[in-house]
N, C-alpha and C positions, 0 to 999 in steps of 0.2 A: 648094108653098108652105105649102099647109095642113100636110103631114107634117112639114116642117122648124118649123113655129112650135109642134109638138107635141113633137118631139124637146126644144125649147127651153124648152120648159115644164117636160117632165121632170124636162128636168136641174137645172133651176133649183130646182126643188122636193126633187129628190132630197138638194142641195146643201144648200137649208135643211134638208130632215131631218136631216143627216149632222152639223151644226151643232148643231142643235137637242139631237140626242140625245149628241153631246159631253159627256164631264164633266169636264175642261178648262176653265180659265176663263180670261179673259187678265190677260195678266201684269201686274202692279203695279207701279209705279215702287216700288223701297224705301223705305222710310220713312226719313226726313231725320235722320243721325246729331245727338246732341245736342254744341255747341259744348264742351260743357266735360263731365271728366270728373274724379269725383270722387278725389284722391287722397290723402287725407288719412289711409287708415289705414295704409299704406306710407310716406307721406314728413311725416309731421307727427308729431313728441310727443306721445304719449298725455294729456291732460290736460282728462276728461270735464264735470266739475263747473268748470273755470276760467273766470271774469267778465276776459276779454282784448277788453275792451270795444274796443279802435282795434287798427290794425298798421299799418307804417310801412316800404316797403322800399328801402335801400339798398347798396351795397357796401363793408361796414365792412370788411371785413378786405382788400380791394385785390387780390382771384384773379379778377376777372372777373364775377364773380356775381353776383347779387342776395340780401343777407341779409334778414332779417325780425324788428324790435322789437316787442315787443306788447305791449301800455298794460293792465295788470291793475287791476282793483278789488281793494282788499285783501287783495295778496295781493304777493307779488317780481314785477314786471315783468323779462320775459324777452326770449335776443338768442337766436336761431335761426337758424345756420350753413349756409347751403346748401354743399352738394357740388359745385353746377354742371349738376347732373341735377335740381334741384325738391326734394331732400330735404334735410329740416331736424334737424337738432341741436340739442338745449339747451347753450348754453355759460351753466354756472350763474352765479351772482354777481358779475355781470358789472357791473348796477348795481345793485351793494349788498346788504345782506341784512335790511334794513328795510323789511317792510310798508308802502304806501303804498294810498293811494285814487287811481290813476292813472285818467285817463279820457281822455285823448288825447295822441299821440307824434307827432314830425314829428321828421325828419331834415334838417339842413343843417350847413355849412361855416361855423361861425360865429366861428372866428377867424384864419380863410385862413389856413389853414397844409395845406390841400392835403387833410384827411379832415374824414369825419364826422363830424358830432357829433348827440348827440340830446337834445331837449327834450320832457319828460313835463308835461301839466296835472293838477296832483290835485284832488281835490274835498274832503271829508271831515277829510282833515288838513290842509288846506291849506299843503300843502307841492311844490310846484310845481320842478321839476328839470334841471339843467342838466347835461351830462357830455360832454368833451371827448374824443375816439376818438383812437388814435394810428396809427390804420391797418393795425392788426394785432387787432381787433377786440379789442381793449382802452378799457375807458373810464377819466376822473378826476372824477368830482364836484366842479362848484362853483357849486354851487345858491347859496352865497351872494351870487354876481354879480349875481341878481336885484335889485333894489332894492328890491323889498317881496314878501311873499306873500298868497295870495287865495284864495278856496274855487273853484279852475280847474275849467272845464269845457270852453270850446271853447278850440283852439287853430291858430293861423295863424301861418307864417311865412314873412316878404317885405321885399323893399326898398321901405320905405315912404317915403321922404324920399330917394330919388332917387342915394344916395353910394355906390351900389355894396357895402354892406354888409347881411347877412341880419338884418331886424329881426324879433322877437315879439309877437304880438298874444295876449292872453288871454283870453277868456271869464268873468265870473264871476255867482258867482249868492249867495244872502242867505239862503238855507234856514237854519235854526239848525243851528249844527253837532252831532254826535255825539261827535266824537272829541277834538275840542279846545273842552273848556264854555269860553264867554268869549263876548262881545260878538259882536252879529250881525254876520256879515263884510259889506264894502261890496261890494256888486254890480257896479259901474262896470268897465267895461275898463280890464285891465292894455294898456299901450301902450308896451314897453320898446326905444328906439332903439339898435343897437350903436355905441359911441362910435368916432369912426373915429380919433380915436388914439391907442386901447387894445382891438381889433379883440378881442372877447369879451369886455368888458364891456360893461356894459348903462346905460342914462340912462332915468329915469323921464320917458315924455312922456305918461301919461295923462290930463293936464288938455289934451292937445290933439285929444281924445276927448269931442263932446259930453255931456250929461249920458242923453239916451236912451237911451246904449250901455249896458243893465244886464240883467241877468238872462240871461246871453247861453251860449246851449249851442252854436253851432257857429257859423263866421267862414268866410266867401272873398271872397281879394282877388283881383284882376283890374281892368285896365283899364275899365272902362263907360261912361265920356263919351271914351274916343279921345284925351285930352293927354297920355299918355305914363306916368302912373302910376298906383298901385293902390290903387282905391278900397276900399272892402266894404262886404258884405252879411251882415248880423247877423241869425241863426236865434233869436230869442228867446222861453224856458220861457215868460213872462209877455208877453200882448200887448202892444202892436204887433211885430213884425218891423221893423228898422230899416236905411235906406239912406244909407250917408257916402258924401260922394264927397272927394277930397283935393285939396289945393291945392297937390300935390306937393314940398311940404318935410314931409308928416306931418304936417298938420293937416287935419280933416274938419271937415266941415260937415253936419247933417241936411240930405237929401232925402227922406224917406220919403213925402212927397205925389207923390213919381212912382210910385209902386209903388201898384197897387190892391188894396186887401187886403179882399176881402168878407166875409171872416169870422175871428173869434179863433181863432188858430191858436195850440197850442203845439206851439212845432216846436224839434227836435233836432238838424236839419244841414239846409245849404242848399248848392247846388249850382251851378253859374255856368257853361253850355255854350250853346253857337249849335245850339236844338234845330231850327229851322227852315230850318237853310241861307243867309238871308238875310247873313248878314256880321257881325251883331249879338247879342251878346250878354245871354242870357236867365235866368231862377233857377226853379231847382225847390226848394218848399221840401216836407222831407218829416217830419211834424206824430203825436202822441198824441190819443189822446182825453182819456189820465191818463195819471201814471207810475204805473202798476199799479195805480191804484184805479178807481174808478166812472167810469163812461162821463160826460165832461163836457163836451169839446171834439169838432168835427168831425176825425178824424183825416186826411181825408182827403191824398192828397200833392196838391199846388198847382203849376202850372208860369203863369208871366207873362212873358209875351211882349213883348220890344221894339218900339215901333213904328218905330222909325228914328230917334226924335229923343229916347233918353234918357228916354224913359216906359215903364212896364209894366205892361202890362192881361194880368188874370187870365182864362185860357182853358181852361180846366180842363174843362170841361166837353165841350168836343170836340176835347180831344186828349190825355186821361187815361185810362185805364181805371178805373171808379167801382171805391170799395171802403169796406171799413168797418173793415177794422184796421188797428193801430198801427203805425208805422215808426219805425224809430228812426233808420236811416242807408240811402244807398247809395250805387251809382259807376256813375262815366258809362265806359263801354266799349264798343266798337262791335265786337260779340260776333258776328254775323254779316262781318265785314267788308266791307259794303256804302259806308262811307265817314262812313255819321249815325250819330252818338252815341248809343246805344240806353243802357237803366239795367238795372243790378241792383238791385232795392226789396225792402230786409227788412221781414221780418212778424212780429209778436208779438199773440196774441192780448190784449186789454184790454178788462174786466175780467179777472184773473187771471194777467196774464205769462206765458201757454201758447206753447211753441213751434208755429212755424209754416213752411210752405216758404218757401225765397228765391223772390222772383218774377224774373222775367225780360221787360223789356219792349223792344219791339222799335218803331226808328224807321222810318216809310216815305219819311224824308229829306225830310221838310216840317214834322217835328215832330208828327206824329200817332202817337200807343203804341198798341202792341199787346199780348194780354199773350201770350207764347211760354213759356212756362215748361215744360211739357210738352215741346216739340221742343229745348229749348236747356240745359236743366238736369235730371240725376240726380236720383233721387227720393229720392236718399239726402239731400238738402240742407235737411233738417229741424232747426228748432232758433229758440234767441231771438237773433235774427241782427241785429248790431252793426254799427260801421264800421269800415269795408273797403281795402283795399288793390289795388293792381294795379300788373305790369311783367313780364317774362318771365322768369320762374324757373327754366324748364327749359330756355334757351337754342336755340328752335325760332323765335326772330323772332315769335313770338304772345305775347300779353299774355295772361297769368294771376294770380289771385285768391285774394286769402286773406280771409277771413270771420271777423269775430271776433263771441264769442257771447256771452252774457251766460247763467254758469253750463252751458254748451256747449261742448264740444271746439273750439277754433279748425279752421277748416277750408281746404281748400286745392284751388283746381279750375285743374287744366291745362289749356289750352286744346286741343282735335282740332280736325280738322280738316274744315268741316262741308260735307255733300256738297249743299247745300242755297243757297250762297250768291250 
């Protein structure tokens, strides 16, 4: 018994030595491939210094695909032709060969006739654009359909009044202008109904837009009290942030005492997703310190939570990642494919508009961020990163993203596929 518990020893120890002195180590799980991979200098237009501040994507020309509009600062807003594979082409002059101060594009069907059409908001010139697609990725200008012009800045468009037709909502703002001296422009939202029986033309309803609606850089509609139609939530340069809700023929009413706002934000796009899973609909709003001067404002990004009855309490603080620089936009995409809406949050350093990485924040499907930026995104994805876009460009069934920069390469991340989800 004794010799056998000594053999037992031996071996045992011999084992650990054998171990021990191994230089062998065990194996590693690999490291979690990132979701998205940068493609931008194969399937995008070289264009390093372009302020392609929005991008907007649909299928103008009718092959199946997803094209890409991009809303330029001062410069020809451009239409970018995909292949079917993710790669883009400039199709030049498409809208126009006139300089504009474009700051945000949205694409809809705005006189059913079966394509697209697109809508630009300018700032600067206040010249605000309309152009009608023929399906063959051709556009016609008729911005005149507007019924007025505005120093634009955010831009939404939805059926606000219930008749089945694609209405415009405009953002504006009262900054003195640069490029057109004249009288400070009125701040007030543009509110343009399409009349439905002249289906692309437009009816002035912005007197049925309260008066708080001003200074307004970014808009989203969506349902929020559950009757059926689309209220909004207005990101606004100059405090408060504001809440209409509609009475479904496109007339709003202030609610902004549901919304808790603890601190003066100036915010630049606001966001409207069920971060929590719960069935209800919530806002992230994502805020400056400045626009490129002195540190003034809290930038930090803001998310406020539903509580089930049409209120929203600011929760930021335990389900944010804290930070201290500027945003100017981002997008809700569920980059993991877990099922919860996770964000892309751009960064720009403030004071001084330095580029900075896209961040990447990841939901744990109760509306708590994390920031993943390192596991989910290239480190190539530097820059003053703008808003964004998303849909599948490379025809894999994954959503992929285009980035627009502010004097930055517009960029473009196809979706992989991540070993990690």
């Amino acid at each position: 018994m004794g010799f056998s518990r000594s053999l037992t020893g031996v071996g045992l120890m011999a084992g650990l030595f054998v171990a021990g002195s191994s230089h062998s180590q065990p194996a590693q799980p690999p490291a979690p491939l990132p979701a998205y991979r940068d493609a931008t200098a194969t399937n995008v237009p070289v264009a390093p210094d372009l302020h392609g501040l929005d991008a907007a994507v649909a299928d103008v020309d009718e092959d199946g695909d997803l094209d890409v509009a991009i809303a330029v600062e001062m410069g020809l807003s451009r239409l970018y032709l995909n292949d079917g594979t993710g790669k883009l082409t400039w199709k030049q002059g498409v809208f126009g060969w006139l300089e504009h101060d474009n700051e945000h594009v949205r694409f809809a069907d705005l006189d059913k006739d079966g394509h697209v059409d697109v809508v630009f908001a300018s700032e600067e010139d206040q010249r605000n654009q309309i152009f009608l697609g023929d399906g063959k990725a051709n556009f016609r200008d008729v911005s005149d359909r507007l019924p007025h012009q505005s120093q634009g800045n955010g831009l939404e468009i939805g059926d606000v009044n219930g008749d089945g037709l694609p209405d415009i909502v405009i953002g504006n703002t009262d900054e003195p202008p640069r490029l057109n001296p004249g009288p400070i422009p009125n701040p007030h939202i543009s509110l343009f109904l399409n009349d439905p029986k002249n289906p692309g033309h437009f009816i002035d309803a912005s007197a049925n837009v309260p008066a708080s609606a001003r200074n307004t850089q970014g808009i989203a509609l969506a349902d929020l009290d559950k009757d059926g139609d689309l209220d909004m939530v207005l990101a606004n340069q100059d405090p408060p942030n504001v809440l209409l809700f509609n009475d479904g023929k496109g007339k709003f009413t202030d609610v902004s005492d549901r919304m808790e706002l603890k601190v003066p934000l100036e915010t630049r796009e606001v966001h409207v997703f069920d971060a929590n899973g719960d069935g209800h609909l919530d806002f992230a709003f994502f805020n400056l310190s400045s626009n490129a001067g002195r540190w003034d404002k809290d930038p930090q990004t803001r998310i406020l939570i539903n509580d089930g009855k049409d209120r929203w309490k600011d929760e930021t603080a335990t389900r944010f990642p804290a930070h201290q620089w500027s945003s100017w936009a981002a997008k809700v995409v569920d980059f993991n494919y877990d099922g919860a809406p996770d964000l892309l949050v751009g960064s720009i350093a403030v004071p001084g508009l330095g580029p900075r990485p896209l961040r990447a924040w990841k939901n744990d499907g109760k509306g708590h961020f994390t920031d993943v930026t390192e596991s989910t995104l290239p480190p190539t994805m530097i820059g003053r990163n703008w808003s964004m876009a998303s849909g599948d460009l490379d025809g894999d069934g994954k959503t992929d993203v285009v980035v627009g920069g502010w004097g930055t390469q517009v960029r473009l991340l196809l979706t992989k596929n991540p070993s990690w989800r």
